[in-house]
PAGU-213961 format. One line per field, with one value per residue (C-alpha): residue number from 1; residue in three letters; x, z, y. Coordinates in steps of 0.001 Angstrom, whole numbers, plus 500000, padded with zeros to 6 digits. Each point is the difference from the previous one (the first is absolute). Layout:
N
nr NUM,...
rest Ala,...
x X,...
z Z,...
y Y,...
//
This chain:
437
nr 1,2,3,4,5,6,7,8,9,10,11,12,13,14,15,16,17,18,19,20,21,22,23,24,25,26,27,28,29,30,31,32,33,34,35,36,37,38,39,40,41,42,43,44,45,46,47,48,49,50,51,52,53,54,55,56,57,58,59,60,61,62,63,64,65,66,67,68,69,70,71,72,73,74,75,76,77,78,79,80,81,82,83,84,85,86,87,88,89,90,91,92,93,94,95,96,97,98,99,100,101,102,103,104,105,106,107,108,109,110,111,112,113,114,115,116,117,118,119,120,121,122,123,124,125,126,127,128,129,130,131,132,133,134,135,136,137,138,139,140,141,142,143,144,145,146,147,148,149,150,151,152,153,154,155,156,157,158,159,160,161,162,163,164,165,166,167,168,169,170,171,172,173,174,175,176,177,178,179,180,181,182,183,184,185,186,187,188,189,190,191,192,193,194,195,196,197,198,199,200,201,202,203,204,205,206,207,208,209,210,211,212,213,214,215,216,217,218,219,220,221,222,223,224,225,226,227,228,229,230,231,232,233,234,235,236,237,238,239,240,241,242,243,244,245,246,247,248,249,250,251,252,253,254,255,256,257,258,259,260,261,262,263,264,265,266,267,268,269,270,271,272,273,274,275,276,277,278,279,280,281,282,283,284,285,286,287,288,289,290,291,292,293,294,295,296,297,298,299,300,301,302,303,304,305,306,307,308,309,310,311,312,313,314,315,316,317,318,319,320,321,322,323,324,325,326,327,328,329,330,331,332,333,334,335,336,337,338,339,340,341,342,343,344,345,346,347,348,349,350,351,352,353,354,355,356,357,358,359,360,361,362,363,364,365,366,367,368,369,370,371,372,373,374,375,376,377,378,379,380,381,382,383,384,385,386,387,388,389,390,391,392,393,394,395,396,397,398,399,400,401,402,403,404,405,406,407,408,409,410,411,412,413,414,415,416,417,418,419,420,421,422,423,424,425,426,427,428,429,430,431,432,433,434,435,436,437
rest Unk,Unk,Unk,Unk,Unk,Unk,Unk,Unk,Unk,Unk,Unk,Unk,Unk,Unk,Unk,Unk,Unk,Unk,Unk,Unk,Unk,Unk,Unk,Unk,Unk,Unk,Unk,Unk,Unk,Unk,Unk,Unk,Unk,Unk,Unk,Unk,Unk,Unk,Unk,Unk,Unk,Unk,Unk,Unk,Unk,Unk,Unk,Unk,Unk,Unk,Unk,Unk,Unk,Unk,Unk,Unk,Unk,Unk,Unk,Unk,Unk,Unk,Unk,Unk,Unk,Unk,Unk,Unk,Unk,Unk,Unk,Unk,Unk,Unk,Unk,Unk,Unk,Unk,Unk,Unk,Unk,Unk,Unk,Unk,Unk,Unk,Unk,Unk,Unk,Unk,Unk,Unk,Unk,Unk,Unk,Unk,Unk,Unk,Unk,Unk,Unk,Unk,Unk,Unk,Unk,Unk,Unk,Unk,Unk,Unk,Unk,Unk,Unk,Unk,Unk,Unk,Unk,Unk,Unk,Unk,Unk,Unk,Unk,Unk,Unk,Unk,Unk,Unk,Unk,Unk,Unk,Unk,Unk,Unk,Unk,Unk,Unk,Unk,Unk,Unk,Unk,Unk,Unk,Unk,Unk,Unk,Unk,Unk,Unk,Unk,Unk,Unk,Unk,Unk,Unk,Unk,Unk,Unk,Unk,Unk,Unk,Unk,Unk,Unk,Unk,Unk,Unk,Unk,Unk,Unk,Unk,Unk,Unk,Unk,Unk,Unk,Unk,Unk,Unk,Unk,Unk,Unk,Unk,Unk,Unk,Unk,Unk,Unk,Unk,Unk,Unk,Unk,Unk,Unk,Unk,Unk,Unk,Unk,Unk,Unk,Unk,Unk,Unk,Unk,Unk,Unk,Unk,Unk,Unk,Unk,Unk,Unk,Unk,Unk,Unk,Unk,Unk,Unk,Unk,Unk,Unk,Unk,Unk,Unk,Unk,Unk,Unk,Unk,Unk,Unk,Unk,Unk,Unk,Unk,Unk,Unk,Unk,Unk,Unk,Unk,Unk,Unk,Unk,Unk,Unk,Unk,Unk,Unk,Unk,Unk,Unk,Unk,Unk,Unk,Unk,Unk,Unk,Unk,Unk,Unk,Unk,Unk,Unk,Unk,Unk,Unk,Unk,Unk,Unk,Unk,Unk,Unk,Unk,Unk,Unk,Unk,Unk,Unk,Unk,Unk,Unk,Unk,Unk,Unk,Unk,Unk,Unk,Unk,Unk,Unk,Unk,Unk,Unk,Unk,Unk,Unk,Unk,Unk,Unk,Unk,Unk,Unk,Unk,Unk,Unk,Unk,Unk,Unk,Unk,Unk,Unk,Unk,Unk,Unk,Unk,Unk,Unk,Unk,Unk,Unk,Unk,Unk,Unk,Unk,Unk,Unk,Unk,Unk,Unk,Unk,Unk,Unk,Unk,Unk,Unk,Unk,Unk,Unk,Unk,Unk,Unk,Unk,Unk,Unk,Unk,Unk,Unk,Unk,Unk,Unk,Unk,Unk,Unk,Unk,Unk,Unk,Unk,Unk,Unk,Unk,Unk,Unk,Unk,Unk,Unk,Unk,Unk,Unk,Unk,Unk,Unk,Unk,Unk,Unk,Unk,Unk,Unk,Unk,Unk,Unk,Unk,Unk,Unk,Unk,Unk,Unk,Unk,Unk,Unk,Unk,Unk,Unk,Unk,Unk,Unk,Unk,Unk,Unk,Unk,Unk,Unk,Unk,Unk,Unk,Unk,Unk,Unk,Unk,Unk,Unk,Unk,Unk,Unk,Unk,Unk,Unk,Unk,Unk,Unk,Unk,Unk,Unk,Unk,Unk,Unk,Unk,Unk,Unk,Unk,Unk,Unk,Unk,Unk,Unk,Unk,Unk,Unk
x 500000,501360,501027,498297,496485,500814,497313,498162,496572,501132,498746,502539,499635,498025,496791,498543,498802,502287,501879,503526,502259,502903,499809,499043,500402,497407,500397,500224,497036,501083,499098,497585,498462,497042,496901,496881,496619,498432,501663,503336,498725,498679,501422,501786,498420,502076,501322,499770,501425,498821,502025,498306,500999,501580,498078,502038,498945,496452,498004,496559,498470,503358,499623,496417,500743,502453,497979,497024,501459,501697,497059,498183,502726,500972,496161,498783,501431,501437,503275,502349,501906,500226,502833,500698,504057,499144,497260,497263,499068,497639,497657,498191,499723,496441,499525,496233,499176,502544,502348,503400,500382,503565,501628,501455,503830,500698,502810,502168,499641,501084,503616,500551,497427,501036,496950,500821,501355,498773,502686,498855,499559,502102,502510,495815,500552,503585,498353,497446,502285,502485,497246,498175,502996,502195,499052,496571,501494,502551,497663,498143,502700,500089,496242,499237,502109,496978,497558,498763,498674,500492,497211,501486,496876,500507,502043,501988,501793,500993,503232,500141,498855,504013,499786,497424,502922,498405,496593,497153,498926,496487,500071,496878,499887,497952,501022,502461,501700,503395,500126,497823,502581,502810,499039,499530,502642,502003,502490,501763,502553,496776,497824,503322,500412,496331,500144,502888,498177,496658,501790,501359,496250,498559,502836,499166,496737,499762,502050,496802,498192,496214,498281,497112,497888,496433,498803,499776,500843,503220,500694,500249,501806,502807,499610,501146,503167,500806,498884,498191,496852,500384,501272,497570,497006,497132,499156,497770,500309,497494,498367,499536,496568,500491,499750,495903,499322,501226,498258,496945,501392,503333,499034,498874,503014,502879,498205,500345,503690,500852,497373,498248,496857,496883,498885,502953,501126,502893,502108,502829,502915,501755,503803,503183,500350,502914,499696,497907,497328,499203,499363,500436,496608,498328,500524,499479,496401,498813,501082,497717,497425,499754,498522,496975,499729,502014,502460,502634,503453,500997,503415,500606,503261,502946,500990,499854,502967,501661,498794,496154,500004,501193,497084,497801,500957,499512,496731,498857,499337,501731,497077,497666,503347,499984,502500,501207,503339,500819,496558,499118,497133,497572,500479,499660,496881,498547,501104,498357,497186,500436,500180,497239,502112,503476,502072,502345,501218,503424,502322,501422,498037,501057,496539,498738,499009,498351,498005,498100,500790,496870,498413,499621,499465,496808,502223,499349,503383,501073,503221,502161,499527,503848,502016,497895,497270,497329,500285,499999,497017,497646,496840,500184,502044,499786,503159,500881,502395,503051,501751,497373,499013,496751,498906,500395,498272,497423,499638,500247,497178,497599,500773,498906,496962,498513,499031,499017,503325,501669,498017,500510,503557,499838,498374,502009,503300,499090,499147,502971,502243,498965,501282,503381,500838,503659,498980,499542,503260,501574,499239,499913,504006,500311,499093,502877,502206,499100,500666,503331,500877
z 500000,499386,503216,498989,500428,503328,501902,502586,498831,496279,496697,497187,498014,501260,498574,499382,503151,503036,501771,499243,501078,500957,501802,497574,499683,499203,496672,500359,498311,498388,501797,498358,500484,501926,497825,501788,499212,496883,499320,499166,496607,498942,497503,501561,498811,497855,501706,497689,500636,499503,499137,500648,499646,502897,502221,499810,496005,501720,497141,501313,497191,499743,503711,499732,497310,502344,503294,498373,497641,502935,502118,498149,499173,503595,500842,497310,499395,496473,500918,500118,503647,499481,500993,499887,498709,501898,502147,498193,500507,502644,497962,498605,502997,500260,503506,500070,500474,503565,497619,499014,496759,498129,500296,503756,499877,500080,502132,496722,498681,503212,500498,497055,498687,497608,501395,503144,500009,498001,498798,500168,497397,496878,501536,499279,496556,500131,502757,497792,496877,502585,501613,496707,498199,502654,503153,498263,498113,502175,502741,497271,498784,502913,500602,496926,500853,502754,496896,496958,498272,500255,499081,499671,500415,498182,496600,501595,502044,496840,500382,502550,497889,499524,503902,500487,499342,497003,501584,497859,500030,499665,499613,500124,497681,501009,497115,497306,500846,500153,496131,499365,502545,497798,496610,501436,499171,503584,500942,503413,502335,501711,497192,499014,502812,500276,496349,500551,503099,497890,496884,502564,501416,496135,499493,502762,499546,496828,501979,501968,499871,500049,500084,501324,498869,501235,496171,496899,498612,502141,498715,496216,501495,501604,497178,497436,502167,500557,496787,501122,502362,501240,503354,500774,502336,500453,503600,500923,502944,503120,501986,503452,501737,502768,497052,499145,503506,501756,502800,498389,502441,498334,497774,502417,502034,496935,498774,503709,500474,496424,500721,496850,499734,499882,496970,498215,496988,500414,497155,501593,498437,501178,499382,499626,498775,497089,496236,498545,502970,497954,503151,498452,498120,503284,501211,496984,499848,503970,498916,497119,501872,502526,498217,500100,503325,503578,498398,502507,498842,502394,499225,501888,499447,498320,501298,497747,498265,499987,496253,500959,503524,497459,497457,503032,501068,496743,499588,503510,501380,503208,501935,498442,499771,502425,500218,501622,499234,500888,501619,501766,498908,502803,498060,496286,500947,501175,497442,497705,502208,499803,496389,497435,497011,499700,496866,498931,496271,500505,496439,500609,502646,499557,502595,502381,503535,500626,497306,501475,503597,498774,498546,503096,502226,497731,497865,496737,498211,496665,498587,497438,498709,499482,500136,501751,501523,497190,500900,503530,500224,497123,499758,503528,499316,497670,498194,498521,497127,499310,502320,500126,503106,498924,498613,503925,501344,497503,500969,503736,499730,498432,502681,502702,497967,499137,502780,498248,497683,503453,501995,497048,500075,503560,499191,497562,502010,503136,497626,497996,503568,501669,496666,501481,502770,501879,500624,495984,499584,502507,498148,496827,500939,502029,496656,498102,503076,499000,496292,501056,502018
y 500000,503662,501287,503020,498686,497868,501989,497514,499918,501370,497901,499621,501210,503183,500767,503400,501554,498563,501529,501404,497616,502411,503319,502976,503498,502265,501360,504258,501487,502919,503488,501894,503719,500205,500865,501619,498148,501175,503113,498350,499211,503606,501771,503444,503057,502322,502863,503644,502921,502958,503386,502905,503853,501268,502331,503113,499949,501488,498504,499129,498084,497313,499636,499378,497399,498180,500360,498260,497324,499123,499808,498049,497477,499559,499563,497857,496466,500019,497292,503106,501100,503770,502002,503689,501161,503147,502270,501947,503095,501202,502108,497533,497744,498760,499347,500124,496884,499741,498020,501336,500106,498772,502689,498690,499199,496627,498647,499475,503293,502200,499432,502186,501670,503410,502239,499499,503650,502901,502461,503698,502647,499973,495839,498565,499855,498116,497459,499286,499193,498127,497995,498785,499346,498830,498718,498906,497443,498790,498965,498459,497869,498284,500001,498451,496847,498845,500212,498414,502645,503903,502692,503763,501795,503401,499875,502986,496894,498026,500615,497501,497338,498750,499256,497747,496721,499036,499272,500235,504030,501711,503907,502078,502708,503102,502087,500492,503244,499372,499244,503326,501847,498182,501459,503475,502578,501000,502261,500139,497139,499646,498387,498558,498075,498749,498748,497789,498440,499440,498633,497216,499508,499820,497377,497887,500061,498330,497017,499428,496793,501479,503425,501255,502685,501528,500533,498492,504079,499089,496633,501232,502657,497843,496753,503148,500904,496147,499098,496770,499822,496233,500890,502519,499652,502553,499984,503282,501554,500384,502717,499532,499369,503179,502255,498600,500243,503446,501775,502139,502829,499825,502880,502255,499691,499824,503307,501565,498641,501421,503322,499250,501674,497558,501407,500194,497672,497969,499182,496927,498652,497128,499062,501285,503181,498979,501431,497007,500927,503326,501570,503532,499374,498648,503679,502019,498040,500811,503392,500362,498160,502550,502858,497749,498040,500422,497321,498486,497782,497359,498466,496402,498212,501910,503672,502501,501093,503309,500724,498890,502255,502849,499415,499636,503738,501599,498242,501551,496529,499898,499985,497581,497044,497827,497047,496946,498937,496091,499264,496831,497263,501958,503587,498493,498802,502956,501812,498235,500463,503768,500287,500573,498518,498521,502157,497293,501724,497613,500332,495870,497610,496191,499562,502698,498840,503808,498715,496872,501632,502583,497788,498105,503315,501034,502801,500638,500266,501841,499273,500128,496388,499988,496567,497505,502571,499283,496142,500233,502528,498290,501837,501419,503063,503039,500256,503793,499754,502454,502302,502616,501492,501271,496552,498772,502929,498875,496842,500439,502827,497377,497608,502393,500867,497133,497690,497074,499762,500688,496779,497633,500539,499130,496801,498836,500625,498108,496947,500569,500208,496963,498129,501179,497775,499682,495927,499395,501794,498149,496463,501298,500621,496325,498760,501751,499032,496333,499660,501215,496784
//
């Protein structure tokens, strides 16, 4: 017999199921990673980050943009873990609702954030160059390593498409200026210097992986510059729900706070205060206007420049101006409330939030119809043609007297704003996010 089977009590040979018949060792199972029950096996939601302008820029309507895209991508449940490269500014904060909105610094974003201090007085400018073109895209570069995809929210930022470590890149673009600024004659360092900056945004932009615009006018636009129109996405914008539902007293007060007569007629213009705003015909029209009504201007948004305070004074204006430079979300509203029409004669708009904001505040609105102002307004606006003051002061005279034209409008504006909804442009934009992974 084989001494190794000389067990007492062993068969020989063995058969399947006795015993070993020598002392064993227990084979090591390999060491594996501990996987929680169930959620081991789902798939890990893509984180995006998103680049918006940073807040000592002071431009309310790309803040808006990135407070509520964010909002509603953080509430909703679209696969995506959103992430801010940066805070937003406070203007636009919507805090009615007791939540903050996404404009609160993340923990990844404060131990060097560029607005953190404001230069004064002639060093802002500098910062601001420094900061965007600079310290901007060097936090991003290392930002963009914890994601899989990178949105730059305002095509002013495309520079910092080369950062984003070849991840896939979406860019939002509001407008096409830079190429009009571009084929503009200029003269001065100054202009020289900002050309060389925006020739190296243009550049990068066309690197970008998808656009997104808030009109098909836009679209055309942009497919023209790019020459192709595959990568582009229309995805309007939204209008936020305070503005259909402000205080009925709002009125009274904003005309007491601004000591506008009850009876007076308010012409309001909202925005910057730039060239393409045509703010100098906004004035020259109230002026006309009031040798036939108590007419009142009420500027919200831009400051007036030095040129526009000057035309104000030889117009005798001064005392029927009123304006209010960087407001907040609570004093838009109520001006809106204050107002009997929104003047919005812009020479470029790519979309025109003051636009749907009326509409959704019960202003009638008549406007230029330039860029995409005829799309976004449809049938609820009266658009005026040319650069002619007296074709405004036409228009805006009609408005006042006739009632029923007036109350139609109304109508028609209110239907046409609740179209315009921040949660369809939120996954309108989750669905561009996905074709891109």
């Amino acid at each position: 017999m084989d001494g190794r089977y000389a067990v007492r009590g062993a068969r020989y040979p063995p058969v399947h199921g006795d015993p070993p018949l020598w002392p064993t060792r227990r084979r090591r199972q390999p060491r594996t990673a501990y996987r929680a029950p169930h959620t081991a096996y789902l798939p890990s939601m893509t984180r995006v980050l998103l680049v918006p302008d940073l807040p000592l820029e002071r431009w309310p309507s790309m803040d808006r943009y990135a407070h509520r895209l964010h909002d509603r991508l953080e509430g909703g449940d679209p696969g995506f873990e959103v992430r801010l490269a940066a805070s937003i500014g406070d203007l636009t904060r919507d805090l009615g609702n007791g939540r903050s909105s996404g404009g609160y610094p993340r923990w990844w974003s404060q131990d060097v954030d560029p607005t953190k201090f404001v230069l004064p007085g002639p060093l802002h400018e500098p910062q601001r160059y420094v900061a965007r073109y600079f310290l901007y895209p060097w936090w991003l570069r290392r930002e963009a390593k914890r994601a899989q995809l990178v949105h730059i929210l305002d095509h002013s930022y495309a520079h910092m498409v080369t950062r984003v470590h070849r991840r896939p890149a979406v860019v939002t673009v509001h407008d096409l200026m830079p190429v009009i600024i571009l084929r503009s004659p200029t003269d001065g360092w100054r202009e020289g210097v900002r050309n060389r900056f925006l020739r190296g945004t243009l550049k990068a932009l066309r690197l970008a992986g998808a656009y997104i615009v808030g009109t098909e006018w836009l679209k055309r636009e942009l497919a023209t510059w790019l020459g192709d129109d595959r990568r582009i996405s229309v995805v309007p914008f939204g209008v936020d729900r305070a503005f259909f539902s402000e205080s009925p007293n709002a009125r009274i007060r904003g005309r007491a706070d601004w000591r506008i007569p009850d009876e007076a007629f308010v012409v309001l213009h909202v925005g910057s205060t730039v060239e393409r705003k045509n703010v100098p015909l906004v004035i020259n029209t109230v002026a006309r206007l009031r040798s036939e009504a108590d007419a009142y201007l009420l500027q919200v948004g831009g400051r007036l420049t030095g040129d526009q305070e000057q035309l104000i004074e030889r117009l005798g204006l001064r005392r029927f101006v009123r304006t209010a430079p960087f407001a907040d979300e609570s004093t838009l509203r109520r001006a809106y409330r204050v107002a009997d029409v929104l003047l919005f004669p812009s020479l470029y708009e790519g979309f025109g939030y003051p636009v749907i904001e009326a509409f959704a505040s019960g202003l009638p609105v008549v406007t230029s119809g330039a860029g995409g102002l005829k799309e976004v307004g449809g049938d609820a606006v009266v658009v005026v043609e040319g650069r002619d003051p007296a074709a405004y002061v036409q228009a805006l005279e009609q408005l006042n007297d006739d009632a029923v034209q007036r109350e139609d409008l109304i109508e028609r504006g209110r239907a046409r704003a609740r179209t315009f909804t921040w949660q369809r442009t939120a996954e309108q934009t989750a669905e561009v996010y996905r074709s891109l992974l």
